[in-house]
C-alpha positions as MATLAB code, in Angstrom:
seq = 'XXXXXXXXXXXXXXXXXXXXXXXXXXXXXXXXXXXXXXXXXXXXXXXXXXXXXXXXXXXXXXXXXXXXXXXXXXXXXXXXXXXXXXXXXXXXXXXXXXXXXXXXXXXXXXXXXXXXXXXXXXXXXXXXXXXXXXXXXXXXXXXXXXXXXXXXXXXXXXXXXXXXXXXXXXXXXXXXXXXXXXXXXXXXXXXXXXXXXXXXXXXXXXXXXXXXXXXXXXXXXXXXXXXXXXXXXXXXXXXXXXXXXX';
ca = [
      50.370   16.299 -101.316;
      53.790   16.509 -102.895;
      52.840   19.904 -105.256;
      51.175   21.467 -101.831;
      54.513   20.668  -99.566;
      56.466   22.049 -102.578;
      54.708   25.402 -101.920;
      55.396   24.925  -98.177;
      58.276   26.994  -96.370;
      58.946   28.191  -92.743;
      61.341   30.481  -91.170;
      62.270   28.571  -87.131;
      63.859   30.169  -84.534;
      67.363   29.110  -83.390;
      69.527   30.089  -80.293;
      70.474   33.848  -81.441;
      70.265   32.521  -85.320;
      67.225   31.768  -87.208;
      66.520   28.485  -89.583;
      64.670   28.598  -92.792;
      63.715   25.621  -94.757;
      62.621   25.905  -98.022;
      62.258   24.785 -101.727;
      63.647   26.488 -104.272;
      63.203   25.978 -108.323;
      64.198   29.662 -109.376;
      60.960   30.614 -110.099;
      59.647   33.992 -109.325;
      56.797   32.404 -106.805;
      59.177   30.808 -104.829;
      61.566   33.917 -104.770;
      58.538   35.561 -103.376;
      58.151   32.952 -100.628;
      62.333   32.758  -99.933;
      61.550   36.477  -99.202;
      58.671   35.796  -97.349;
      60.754   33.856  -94.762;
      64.064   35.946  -95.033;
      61.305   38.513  -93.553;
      60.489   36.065  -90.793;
      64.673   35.784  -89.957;
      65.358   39.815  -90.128;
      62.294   40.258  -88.021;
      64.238   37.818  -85.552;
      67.369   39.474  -85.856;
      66.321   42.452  -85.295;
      64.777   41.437  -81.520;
      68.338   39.889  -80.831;
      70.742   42.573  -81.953;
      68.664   44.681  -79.118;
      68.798   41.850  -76.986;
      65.405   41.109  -76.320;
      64.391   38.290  -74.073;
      62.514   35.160  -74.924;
      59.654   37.185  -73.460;
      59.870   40.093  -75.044;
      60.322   38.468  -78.300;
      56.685   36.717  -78.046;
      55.116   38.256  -80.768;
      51.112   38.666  -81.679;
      50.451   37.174  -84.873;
      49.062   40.515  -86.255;
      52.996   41.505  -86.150;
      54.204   38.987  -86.912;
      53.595   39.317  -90.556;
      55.229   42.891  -91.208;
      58.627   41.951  -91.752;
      57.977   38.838  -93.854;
      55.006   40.772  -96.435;
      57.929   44.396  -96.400;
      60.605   41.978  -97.845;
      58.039   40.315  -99.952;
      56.630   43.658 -101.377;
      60.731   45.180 -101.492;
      61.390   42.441 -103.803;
      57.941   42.167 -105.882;
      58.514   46.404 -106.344;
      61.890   45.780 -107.269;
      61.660   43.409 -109.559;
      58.414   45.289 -111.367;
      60.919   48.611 -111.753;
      63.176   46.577 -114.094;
      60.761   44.438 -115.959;
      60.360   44.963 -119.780;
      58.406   42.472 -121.366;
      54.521   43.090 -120.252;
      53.665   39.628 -119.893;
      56.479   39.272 -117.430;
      55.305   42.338 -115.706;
      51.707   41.097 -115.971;
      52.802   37.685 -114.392;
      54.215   39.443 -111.349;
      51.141   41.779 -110.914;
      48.609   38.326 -110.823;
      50.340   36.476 -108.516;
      50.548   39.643 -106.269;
      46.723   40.207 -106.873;
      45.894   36.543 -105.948;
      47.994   36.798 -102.895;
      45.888   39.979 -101.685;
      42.901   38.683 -102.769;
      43.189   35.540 -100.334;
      44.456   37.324  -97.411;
      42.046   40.312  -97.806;
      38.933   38.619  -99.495;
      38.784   35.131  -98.489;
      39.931   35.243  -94.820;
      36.855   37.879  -94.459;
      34.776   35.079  -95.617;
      36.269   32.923  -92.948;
      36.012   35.460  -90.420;
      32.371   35.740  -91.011;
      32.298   31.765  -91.084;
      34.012   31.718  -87.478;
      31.811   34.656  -86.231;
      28.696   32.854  -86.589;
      29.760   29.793  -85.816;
      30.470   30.958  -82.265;
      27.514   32.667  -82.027;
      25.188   29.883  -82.809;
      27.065   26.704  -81.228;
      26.693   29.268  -77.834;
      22.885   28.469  -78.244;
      22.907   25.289  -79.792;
      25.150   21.957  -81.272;
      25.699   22.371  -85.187;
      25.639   19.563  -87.492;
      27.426   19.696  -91.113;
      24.971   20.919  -93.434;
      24.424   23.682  -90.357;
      28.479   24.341  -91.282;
      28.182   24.150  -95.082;
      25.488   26.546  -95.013;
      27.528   29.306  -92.888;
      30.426   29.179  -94.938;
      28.736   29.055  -98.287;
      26.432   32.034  -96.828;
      29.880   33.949  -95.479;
      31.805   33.541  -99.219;
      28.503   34.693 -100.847;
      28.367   38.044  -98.618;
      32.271   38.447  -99.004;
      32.714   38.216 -102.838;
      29.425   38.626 -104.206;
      28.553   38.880 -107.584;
      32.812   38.824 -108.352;
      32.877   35.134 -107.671;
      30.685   32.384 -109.797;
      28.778   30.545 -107.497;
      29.538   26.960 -108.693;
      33.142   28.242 -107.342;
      31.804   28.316 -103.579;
      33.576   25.769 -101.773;
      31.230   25.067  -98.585;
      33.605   22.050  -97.088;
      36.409   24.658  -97.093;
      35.618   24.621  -93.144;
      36.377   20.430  -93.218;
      40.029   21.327  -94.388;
      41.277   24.130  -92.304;
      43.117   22.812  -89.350;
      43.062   26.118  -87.546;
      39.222   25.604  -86.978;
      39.925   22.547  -84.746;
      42.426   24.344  -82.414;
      41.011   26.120  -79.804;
      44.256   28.016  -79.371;
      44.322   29.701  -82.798;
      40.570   30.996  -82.724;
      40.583   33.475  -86.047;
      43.691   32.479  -86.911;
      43.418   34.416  -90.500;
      42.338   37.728  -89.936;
      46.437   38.664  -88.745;
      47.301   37.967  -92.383;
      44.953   40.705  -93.249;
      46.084   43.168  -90.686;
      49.718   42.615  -91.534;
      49.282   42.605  -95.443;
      47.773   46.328  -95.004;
      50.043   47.430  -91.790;
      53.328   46.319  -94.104;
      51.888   47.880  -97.041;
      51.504   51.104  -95.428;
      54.844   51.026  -94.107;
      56.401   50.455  -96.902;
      54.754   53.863  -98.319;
      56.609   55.023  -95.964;
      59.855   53.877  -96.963;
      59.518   54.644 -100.183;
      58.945   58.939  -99.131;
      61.983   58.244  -96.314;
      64.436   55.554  -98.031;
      67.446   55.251  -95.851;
      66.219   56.893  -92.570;
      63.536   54.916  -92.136;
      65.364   51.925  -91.712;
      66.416   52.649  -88.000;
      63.243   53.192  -86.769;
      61.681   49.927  -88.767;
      64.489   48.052  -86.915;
      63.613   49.095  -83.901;
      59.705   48.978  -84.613;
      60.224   44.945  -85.399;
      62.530   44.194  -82.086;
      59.685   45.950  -79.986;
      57.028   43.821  -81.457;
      56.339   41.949  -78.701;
      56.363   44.335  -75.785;
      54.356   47.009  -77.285;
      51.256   47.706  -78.906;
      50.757   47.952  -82.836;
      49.008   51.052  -82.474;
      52.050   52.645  -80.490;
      54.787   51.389  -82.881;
      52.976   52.780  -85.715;
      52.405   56.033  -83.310;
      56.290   56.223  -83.682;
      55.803   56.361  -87.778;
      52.997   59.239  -87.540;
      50.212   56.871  -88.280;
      47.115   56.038  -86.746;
      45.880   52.518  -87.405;
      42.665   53.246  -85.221;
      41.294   54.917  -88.118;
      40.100   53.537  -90.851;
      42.045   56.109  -93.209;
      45.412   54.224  -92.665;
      43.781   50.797  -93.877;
      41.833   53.012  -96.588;
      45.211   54.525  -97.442;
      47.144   50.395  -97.906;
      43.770   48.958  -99.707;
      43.933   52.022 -102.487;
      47.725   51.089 -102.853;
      46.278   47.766 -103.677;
      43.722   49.092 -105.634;
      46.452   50.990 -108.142;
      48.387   47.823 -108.496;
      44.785   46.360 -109.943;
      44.458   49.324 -112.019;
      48.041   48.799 -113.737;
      46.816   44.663 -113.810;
      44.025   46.127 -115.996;
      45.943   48.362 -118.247;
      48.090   45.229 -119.216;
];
């Protein structure tokens, strides 16, 4: 319990200011996550330099990831530019392919979990080996052959909180849409540098009065294709490549 709350941060919104609490040993993991949450903060700043409402600062979760995985990925890129030693550079590269293996990999396997789930209890009451058989079935047809199966956890469903709240019903799959939406953004900022910045501002303090598919209208994109998420998973993909050369 004490290792898992040492992981733990959050970024909480103050009157005009935001709050982030956080632990901090220097390591490169927890830099990540301190960026993670600055992310959170800017995101918040943003809506309150333009002097958005309480309303208009109510934010969908598939938003609400963008600014907090952009500083993440500014400081991860950053970091890799200056690295020397290949270990070092190897280290960063893991941790950045575990990260998008949870939130693209795994939380498919949950959404499949949570799909089913519905679609069954609609018909019928499930009991617990009905529940360990969906979610061992739904990590089977999400990693396939790439995961042992004496790996499978089927009680993962006994430990996630969100699948107890009716209020946060696929809770994951946002991490997912904002992992690939932020990654493909920052593509962006990498061909505009410094004049992209106004319009990412203004993007994040309009996140909760328009539409993800307009704000990214405003950046030339179209995320109601699947070449936009094609184009963010094969950035992934070249960051795996690079994993393997090492």
């Amino acid at each position: 319990m004490a290792n898992a709350a040492a992981r733990s941060a959050w970024a909480f919104q103050a009157v005009k200011e935001s709050r982030i609490l956080a632990n901090f040993d220097g390591s490169f993991d927890q830099v990540s996550t301190l960026a993670h949450e600055l992310g959170h903060a800017f995101h918040n700043e943003c809506a309150y330099q333009a002097n958005k409402t309480e309303l208009q600062q109510n934010t969908p979760m598939t938003l609400a990831e963008t600014a907090s995985i952009m500083c993440e990925t500014i400081i991860t890129e950053a970091v890799l530019k200056n690295v020397t030693n290949p270990q070092e550079e190897l280290a960063i590269i893991e941790a950045q392919m575990n990260n998008a293996t949870g939130v693209i990999v795994d939380i498919y396997s949950r959404y499949l979990f949570e799909k089913e789930v519905f679609e069954r209890r609609a018909n019928s009451e499930l009991s617990a080996d009905d529940l360990n058989d969906i979610m061992e079935r739904a990590q089977k047809a999400t990693y396939g052959d790439g995961l042992d199966e004496k790996f499978l956890q089927k009680f993962m469903w006994t430990w996630k909180p969100h699948y107890y709240s009716s209020g946060f019903s696929f809770y994951n799959y946002p991490y997912a849409f904002g992992l690939l939406f932020a990654t493909g953004l920052y593509a962006i900022y990498q061909k505009r540098g410094a004049d992209f910045v106004p319009a990412y501002k203004a993007l994040l303090a309009a996140t909760g009065e328009n539409r993800a598919a307009e704000l990214a209208d405003t950046f030339g994109i179209n995320i109601r294709t699947k070449k936009f998420w094609a184009d963010s998973l094969a950035i992934i993909g070249k960051r795996v490549d690079r994993y393997c050369e090492l």
